[in-house]
LOPA-967023 format. One record per residue (C-alpha): residue number from 1; residue in three letters; y, z, x. Coordinates in nm, 2 decimals, padded with zeros to 4 digits. Layout:
N
   seq   type        y        z        x
   NUM    ALA        Y        Z        X
...
***
This chain:
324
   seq   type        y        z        x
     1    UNK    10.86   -05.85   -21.78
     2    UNK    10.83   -06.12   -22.07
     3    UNK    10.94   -06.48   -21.92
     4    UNK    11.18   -06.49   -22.23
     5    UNK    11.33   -06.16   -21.98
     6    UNK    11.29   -06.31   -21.61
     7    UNK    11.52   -06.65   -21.77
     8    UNK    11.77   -06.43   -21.86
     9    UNK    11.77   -06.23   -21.52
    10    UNK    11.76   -06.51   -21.31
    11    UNK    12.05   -06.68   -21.54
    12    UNK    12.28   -06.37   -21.53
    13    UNK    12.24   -06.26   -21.11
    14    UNK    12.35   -06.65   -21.06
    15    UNK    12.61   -06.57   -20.83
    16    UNK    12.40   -06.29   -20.64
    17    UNK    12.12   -06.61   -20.51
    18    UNK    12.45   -06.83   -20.44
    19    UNK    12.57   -06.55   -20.21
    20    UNK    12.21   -06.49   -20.06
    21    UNK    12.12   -06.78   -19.96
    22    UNK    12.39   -06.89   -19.67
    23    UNK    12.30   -07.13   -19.41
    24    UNK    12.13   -06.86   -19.09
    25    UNK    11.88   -06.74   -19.34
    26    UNK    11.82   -07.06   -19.49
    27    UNK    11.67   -07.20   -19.15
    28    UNK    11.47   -06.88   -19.13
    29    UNK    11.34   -06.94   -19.46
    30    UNK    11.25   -07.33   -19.36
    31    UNK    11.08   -07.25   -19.04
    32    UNK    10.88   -06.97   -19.23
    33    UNK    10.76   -07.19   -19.47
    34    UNK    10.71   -07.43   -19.20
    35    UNK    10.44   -07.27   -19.05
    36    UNK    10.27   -07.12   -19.41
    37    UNK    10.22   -07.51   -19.42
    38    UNK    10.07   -07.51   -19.11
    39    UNK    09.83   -07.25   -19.23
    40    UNK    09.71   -07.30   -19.61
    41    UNK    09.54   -07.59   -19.69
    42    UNK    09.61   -07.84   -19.97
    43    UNK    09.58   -07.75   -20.32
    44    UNK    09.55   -07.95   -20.63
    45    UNK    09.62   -07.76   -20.99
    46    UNK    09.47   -07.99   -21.26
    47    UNK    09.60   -08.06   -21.62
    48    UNK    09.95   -07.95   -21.49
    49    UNK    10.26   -08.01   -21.70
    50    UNK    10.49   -08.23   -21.46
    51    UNK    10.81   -08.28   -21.63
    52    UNK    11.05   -08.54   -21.40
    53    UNK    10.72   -08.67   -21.21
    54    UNK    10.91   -09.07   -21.26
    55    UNK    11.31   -09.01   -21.23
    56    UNK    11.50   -09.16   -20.97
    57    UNK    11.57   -08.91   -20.66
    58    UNK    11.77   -09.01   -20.34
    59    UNK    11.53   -09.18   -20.02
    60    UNK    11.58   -09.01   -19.72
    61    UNK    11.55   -08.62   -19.82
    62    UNK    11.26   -08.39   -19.80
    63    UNK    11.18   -08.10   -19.99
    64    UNK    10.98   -07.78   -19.92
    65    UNK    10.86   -07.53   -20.21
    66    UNK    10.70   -07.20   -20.21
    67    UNK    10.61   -07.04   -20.51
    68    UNK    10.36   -06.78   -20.68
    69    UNK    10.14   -06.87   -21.00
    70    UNK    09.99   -06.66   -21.24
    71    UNK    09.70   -06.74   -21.51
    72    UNK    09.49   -06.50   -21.72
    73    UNK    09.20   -06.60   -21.99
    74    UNK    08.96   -06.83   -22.05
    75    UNK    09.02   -07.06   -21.77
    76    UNK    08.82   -07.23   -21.50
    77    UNK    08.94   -07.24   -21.14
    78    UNK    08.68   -07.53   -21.04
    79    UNK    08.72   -07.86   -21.23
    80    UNK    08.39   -07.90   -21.25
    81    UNK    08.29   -07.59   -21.40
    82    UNK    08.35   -07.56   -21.72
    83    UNK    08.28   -07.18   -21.80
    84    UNK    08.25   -07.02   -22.15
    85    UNK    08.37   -06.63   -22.29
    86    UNK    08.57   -06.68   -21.97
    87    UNK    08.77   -06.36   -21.89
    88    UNK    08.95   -06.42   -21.59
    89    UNK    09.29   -06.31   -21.35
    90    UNK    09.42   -06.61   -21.11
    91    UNK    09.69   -06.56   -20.86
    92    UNK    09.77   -06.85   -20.63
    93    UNK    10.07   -06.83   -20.31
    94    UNK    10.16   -07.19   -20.36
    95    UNK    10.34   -07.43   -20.09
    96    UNK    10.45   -07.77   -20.08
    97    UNK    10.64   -08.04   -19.93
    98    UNK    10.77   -08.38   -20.05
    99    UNK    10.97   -08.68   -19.86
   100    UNK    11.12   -08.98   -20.05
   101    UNK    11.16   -09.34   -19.92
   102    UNK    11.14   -09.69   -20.03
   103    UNK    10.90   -09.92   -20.11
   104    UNK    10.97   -10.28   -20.17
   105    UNK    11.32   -10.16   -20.23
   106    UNK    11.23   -09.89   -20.49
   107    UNK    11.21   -09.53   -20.47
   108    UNK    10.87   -09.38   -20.37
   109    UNK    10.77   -09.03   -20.31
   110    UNK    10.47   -08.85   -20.14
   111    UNK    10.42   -08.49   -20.21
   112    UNK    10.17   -08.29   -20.07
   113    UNK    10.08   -07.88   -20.20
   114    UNK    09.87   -07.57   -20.10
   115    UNK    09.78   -07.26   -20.25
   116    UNK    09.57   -06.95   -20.18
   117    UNK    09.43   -06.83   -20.46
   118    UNK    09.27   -06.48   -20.56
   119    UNK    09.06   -06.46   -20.88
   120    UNK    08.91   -06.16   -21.09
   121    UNK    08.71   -06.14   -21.40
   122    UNK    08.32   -06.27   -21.58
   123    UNK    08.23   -06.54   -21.79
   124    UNK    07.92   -06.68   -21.95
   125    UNK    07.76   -06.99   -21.81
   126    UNK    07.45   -07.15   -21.96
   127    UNK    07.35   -06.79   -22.09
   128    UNK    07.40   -06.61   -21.78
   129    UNK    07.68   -06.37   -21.70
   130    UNK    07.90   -06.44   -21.38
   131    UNK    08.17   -06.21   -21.21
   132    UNK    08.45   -06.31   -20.93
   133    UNK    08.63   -06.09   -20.71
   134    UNK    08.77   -06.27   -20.39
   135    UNK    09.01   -06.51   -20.24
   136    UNK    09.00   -06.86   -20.12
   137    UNK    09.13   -07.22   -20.07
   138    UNK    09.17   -07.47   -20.31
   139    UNK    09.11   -07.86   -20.21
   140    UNK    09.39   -08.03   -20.08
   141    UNK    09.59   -08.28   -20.28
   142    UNK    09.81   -08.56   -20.18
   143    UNK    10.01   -08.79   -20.41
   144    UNK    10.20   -09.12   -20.38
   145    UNK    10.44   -09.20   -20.60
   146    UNK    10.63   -09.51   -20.64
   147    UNK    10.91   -09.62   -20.92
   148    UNK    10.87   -09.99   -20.92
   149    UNK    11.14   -10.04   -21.25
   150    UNK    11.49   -09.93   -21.28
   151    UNK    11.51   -09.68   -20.98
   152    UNK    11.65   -09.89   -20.68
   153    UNK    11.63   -09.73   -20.34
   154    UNK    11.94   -09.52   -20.25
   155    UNK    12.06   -09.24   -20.02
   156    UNK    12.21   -08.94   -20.09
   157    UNK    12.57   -09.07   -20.04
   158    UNK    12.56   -09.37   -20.27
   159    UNK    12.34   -09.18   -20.51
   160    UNK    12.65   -09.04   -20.73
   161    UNK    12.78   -09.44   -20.82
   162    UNK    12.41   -09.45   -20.95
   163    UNK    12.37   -09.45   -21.35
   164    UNK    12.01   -09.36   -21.45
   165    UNK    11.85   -09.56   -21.69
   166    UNK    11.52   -09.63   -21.81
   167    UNK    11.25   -09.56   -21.51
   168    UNK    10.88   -09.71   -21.48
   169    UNK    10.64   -09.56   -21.20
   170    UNK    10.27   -09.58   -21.11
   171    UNK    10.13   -09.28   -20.87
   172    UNK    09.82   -09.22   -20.71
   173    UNK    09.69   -08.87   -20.67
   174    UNK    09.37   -08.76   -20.40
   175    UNK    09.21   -08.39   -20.34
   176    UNK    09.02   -08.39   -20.07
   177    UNK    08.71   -08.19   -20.13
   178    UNK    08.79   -07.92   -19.78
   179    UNK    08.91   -07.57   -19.98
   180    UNK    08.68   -07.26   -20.03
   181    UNK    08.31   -07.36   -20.16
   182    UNK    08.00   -07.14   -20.14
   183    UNK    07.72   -07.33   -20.31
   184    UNK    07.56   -06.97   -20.40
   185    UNK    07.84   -06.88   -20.61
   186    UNK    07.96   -07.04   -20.93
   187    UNK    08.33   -06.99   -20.94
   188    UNK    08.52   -07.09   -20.63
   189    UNK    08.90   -07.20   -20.56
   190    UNK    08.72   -07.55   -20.43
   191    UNK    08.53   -07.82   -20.64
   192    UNK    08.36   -08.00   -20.33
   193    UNK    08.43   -08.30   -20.47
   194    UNK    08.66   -08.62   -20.41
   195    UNK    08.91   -08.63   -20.69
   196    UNK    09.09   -08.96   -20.76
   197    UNK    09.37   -09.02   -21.01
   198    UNK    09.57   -09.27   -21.06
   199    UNK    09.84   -09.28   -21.30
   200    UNK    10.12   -09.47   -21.45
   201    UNK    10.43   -09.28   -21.63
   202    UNK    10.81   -09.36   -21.78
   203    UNK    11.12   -09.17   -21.78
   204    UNK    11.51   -09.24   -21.99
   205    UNK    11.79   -09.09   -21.98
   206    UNK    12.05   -09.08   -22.28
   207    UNK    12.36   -08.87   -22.21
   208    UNK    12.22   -08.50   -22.13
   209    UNK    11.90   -08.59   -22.24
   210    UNK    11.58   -08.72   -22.07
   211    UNK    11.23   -08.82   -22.24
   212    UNK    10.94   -08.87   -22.03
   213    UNK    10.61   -08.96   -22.07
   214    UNK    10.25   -09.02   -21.85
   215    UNK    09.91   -09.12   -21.87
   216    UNK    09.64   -09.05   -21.60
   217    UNK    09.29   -09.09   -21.53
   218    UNK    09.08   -08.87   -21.29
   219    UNK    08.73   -08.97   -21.16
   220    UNK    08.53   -08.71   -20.95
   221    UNK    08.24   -08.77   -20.73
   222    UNK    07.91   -08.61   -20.76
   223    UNK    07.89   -08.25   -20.60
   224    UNK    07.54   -08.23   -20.41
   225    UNK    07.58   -07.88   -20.37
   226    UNK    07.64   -07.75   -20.69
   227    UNK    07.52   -07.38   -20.77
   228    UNK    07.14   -07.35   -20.80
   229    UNK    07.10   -07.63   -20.58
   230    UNK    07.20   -07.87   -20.87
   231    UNK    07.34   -08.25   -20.86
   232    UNK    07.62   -08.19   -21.09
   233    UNK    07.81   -08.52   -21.20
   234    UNK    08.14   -08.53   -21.40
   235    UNK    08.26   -08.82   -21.63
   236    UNK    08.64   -08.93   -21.60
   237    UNK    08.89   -08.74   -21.78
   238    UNK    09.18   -08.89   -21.94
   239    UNK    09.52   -08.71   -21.98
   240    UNK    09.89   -08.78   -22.15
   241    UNK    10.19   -08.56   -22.15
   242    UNK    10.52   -08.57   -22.29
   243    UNK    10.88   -08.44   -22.19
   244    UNK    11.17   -08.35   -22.33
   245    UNK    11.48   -08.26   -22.07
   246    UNK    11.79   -08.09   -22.15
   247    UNK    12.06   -08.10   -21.90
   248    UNK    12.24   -07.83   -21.97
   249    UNK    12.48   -07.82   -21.69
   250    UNK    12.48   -07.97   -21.36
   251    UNK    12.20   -07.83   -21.20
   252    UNK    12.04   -07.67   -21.45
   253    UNK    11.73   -07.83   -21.69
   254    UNK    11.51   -07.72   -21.93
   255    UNK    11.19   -07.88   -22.04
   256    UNK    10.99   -07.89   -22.32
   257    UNK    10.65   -08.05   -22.27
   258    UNK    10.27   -08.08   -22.37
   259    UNK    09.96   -08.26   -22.28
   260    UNK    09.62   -08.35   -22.40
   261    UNK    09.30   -08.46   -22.23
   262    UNK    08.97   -08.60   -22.34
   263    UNK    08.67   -08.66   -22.15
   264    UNK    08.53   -08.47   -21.85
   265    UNK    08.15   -08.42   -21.93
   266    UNK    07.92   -08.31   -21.68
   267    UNK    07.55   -08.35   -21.59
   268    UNK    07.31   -08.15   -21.45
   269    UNK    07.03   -08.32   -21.24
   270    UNK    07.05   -08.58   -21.54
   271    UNK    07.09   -08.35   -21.88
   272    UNK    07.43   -08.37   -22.06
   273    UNK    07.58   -08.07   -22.05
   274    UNK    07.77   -08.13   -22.38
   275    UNK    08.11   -07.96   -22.24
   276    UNK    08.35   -08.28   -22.30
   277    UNK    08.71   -08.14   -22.26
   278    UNK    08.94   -08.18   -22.57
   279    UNK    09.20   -08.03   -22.53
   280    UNK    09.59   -07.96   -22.48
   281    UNK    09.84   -07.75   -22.35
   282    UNK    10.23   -07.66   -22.41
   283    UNK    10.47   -07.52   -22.17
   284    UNK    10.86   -07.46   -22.08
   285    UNK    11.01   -07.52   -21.73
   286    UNK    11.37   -07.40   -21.69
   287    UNK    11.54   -07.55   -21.34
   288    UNK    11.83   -07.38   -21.17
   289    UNK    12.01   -07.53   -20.83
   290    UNK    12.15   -07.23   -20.67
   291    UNK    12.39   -07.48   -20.41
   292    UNK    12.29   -07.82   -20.28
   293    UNK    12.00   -07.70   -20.11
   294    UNK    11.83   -07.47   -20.27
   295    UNK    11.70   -07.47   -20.63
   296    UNK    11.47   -07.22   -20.84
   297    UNK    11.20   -07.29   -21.15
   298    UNK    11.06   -07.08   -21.37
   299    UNK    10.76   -07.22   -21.61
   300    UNK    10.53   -07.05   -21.86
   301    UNK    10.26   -07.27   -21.99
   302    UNK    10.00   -07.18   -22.27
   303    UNK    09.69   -07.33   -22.43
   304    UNK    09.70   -07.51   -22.75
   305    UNK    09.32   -07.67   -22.82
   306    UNK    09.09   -07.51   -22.64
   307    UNK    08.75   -07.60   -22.70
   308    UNK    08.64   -07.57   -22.36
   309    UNK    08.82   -07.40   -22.04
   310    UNK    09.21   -07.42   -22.18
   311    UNK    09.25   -07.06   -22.38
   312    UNK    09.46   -06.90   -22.08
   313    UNK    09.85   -06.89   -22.01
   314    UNK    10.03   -06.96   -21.69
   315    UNK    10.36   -06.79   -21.54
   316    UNK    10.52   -06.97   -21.28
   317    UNK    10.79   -06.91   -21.00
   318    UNK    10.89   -07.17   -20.76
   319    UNK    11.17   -07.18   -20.48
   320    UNK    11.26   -07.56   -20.36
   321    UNK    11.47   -07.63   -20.07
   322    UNK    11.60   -07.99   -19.99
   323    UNK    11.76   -08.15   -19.70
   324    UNK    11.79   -08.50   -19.54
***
């Protein structure tokens, strides 16, 4: 099924999710998830599109999410491993969780994911041909958020007298080097190395629209253990990306948005390896809340440039439940 197909299903059986999801089997659902949570480990997806990453959200809820991703092409699970004539399948079982609170009297976020991830294909690196066939964990990945400007520390019951204006936020992002890694093979769902990014980011709001923008940096550590027993270093990479959010009724968004990173290269034992990213990407994410509780998203993302590691497309399903 196309994604232009699955937006028009998931639009049109509305009123069949409403019914479906009633309190009983909401709980069952939560304490399901609960202990996935327990189980996966923390995952970090880089150059994702993150449209409403800096908008004002009540203090005092949490949020758990469990969703399914799907990429196929010239991509490159590992970070640090930027393969060429790339052929590959990835599907990922992705979870997460997020709580809000204050900070200084501002909004502030910190969100935590996980994924399992299964990937299938060959690609080319340095001259030599590489398969995959197998599962693992990706590294975990925990950010901070906080909206220092224009987003003032409410709960949920005061939150409707709020009138959403423009939004300034800085985050700070951290995967922790702990997922899947054999230093024997080349591709793996983990990087084995620290990941740091920080990142500062803008939203406003104008009637039914909203127009984001962010900026981020990431800075890796050296991996020690890199295939062929090889010190592998990695320069920062730099990354923007732009929003544009229709509401189109209460409940419902869509989002138009693209990014573009620079920078990335990587040494071997010393030698350049001459594989700076520059690239970009464009995607659509269409949100639906089912009640008060529970929301759905669907999202379909595909490479623009693609010099190196970006020639792939992304399908996305995600299931988000709140409560405070």
């Amino acid at each position: 099924m196309t994604f232009k197909g699955v937006f028009l299903l998931v639009i049109e059986t509305r009123h069949y999710w409403r019914q479906l999801f009633y309190w009983p089997l909401s709980w069952l659902l939560l304490i399901l998830l609960l202990i996935v949570l327990l189980l996966f480990p923390l995952s970090i997806k880089a150059q994702d599109l993150e449209p409403r990453s800096y908008t004002n959200i009540p203090i005092g809820m949490h949020f758990v999410a469990l969703g399914y991703l799907h990429s196929e092409g010239a991509l490159s699970p590992s970070p640090s491993v930027p393969l060429k004539d790339a052929q590959l399948t990835l599907d990922a079982a992705v979870v997460g969780y997020a709580t809000s609170f204050a900070i200084a009297g501002r909004s502030s976020k910190l969100d935590v994911s996980a994924s399992r991830v299964c990937m299938k294909g060959s690609a080319n690196y340095l001259g030599e041909f590489v398969e995959a066939d197998r599962c693992g964990y990706s590294d975990p990945n925990v950010r901070l958020t906080w909206n220092f400007y224009g987003a003032p520390a409410v709960e949920k019951k005061d939150f409707g007298q709020y009138r959403e204006g423009l939004v300034m936020g800085t985050s700070l992002q951290l995967s922790i080097p702990v997922g899947s890694y054999d230093e024997t093979k080349l591709i793996n769902a983990g990087a084995n190395q620290w990941v740091f990014r920080p990142g500062i980011g803008m939203s406003y709001k104008v009637g039914d629209w909203y127009y984001s923008a962010m900026g981020s940096v990431r800075f890796y550590s050296d991996n020690d253990e890199f295939y062929n027993q090889v010190l592998l270093s990695k320069d920062p990479q730099y990354t923007l990306q732009g929003h544009i959010i229709y509401s189109i009724a209460r409940g419902q968004w869509l989002s138009l948005s693209g990014n573009y990173f620079v920078g990335g290269e990587t040494d071997k034992n010393g030698i350049d390896a001459n594989d700076s990213q520059d690239n970009s990407r464009f995607g659509l994410t269409y949100s639906l809340a089912l009640n008060q509780q529970h929301s759905i998203k669907v999202y379909a993302s595909t490479g623009v440039i693609t010099r190196i590691g970006n020639d792939f497309d992304t399908f996305g399903l995600v299931w988000q439940y709140a409560f405070n």
